[in-house]
C-alpha positions as CSV (number, residue, x, y, z in Angstrom):
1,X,-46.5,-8.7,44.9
2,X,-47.6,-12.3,44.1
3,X,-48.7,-12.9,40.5
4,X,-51.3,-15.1,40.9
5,X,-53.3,-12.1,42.0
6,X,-56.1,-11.0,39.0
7,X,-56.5,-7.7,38.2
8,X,-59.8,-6.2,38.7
9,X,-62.5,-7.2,36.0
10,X,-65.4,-5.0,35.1
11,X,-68.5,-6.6,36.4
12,X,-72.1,-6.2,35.2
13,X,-75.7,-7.0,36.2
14,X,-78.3,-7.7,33.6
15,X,-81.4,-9.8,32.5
16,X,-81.0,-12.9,30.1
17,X,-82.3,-12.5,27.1
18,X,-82.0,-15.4,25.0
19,X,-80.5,-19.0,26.0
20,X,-80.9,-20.6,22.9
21,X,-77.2,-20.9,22.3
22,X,-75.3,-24.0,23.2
23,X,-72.9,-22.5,26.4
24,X,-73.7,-19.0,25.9
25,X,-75.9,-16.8,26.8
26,X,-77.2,-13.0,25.8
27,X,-77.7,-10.4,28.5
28,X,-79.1,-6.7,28.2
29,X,-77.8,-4.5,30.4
30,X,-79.8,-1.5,31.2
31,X,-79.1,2.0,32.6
32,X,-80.0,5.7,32.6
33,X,-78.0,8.4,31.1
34,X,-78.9,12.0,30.3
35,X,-78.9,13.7,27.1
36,X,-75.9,16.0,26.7
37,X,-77.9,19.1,25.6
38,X,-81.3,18.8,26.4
39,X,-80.6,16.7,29.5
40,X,-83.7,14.4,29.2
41,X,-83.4,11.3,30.9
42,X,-82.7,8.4,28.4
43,X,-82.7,4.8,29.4
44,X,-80.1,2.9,27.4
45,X,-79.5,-0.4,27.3
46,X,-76.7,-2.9,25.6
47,X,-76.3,-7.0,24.6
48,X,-73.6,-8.7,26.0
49,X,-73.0,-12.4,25.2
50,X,-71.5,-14.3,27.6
51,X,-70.3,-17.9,28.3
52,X,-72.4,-20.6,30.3
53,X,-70.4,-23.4,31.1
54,X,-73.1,-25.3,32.6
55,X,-76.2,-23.9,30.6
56,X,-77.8,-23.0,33.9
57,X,-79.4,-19.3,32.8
58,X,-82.5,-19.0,31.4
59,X,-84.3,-16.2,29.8
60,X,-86.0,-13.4,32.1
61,X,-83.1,-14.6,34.8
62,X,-81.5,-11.3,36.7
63,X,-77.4,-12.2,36.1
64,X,-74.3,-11.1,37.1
65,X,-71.4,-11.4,34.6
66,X,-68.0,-10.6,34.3
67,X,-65.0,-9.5,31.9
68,X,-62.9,-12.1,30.8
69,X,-60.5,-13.0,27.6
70,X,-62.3,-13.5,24.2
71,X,-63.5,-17.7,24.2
72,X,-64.9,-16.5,20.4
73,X,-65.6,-14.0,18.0
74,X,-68.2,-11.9,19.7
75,X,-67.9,-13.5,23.2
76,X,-66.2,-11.4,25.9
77,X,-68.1,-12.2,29.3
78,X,-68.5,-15.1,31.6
79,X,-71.1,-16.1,34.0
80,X,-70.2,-15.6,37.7
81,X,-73.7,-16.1,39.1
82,X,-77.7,-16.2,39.0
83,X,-78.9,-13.0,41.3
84,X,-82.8,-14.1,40.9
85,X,-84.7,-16.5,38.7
86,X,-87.4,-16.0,36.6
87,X,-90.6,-17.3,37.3
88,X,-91.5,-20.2,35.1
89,X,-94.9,-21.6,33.9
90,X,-95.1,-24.8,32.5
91,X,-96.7,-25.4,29.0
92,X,-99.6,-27.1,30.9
93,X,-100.2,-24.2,33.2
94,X,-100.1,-21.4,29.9
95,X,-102.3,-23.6,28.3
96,X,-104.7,-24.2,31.2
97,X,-104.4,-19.9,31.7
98,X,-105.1,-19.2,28.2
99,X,-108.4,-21.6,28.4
100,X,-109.8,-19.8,31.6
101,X,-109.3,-16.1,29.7
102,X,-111.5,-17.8,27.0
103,X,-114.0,-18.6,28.7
């Protein structure tokens, strides 16, 4: 077996939810458990932090990222890739929004 092969690395899809870190980014994961007794559905959801090499993600972004070695204390996950961007407004085109809902 060659043993430049890599193992299998959990892999997770999630929503970016701040970028204001230099080369890292946070990402909640959501999904839908039950509750053991009373077997409600629950929606759960958990922060990962992962690293952004290029500083590419941006908040509201859909992301896939996955398991790697620790790069720092509380970062465990990498970026692999962008599944869907957000849609982005420009400060001029809030601004021009906000003016018309005055009106």
């Amino acid at each position: 077996m060659p043993s430049n092969i890599r193992h299998q690395r959990k892999e997770k899809v999630g929503v970016v939810v701040s970028d204001k870190m230099d080369k890292t980014i946070s990402v909640r994961v959501d999904w839908v458990t039950h509750h053991p007794i009373y077997k409600k559905i629950m929606r759960r959801s958990t922060k990962f932090k992962a690293h952004d090499d290029k500083n590419s993600a941006k908040m509201g972004d859909t992301v896939r990222i996955q398991e790697t070695r620790p790069t720092s204390k509380t970062k465990r996950w990498r970026l692999v890739e962008i599944v869907k961007k957000a849609s982005s407004y420009s400060d001029n085109e809030v601004a021009e929004v906000g003016q018309t809902v005055k009106e």
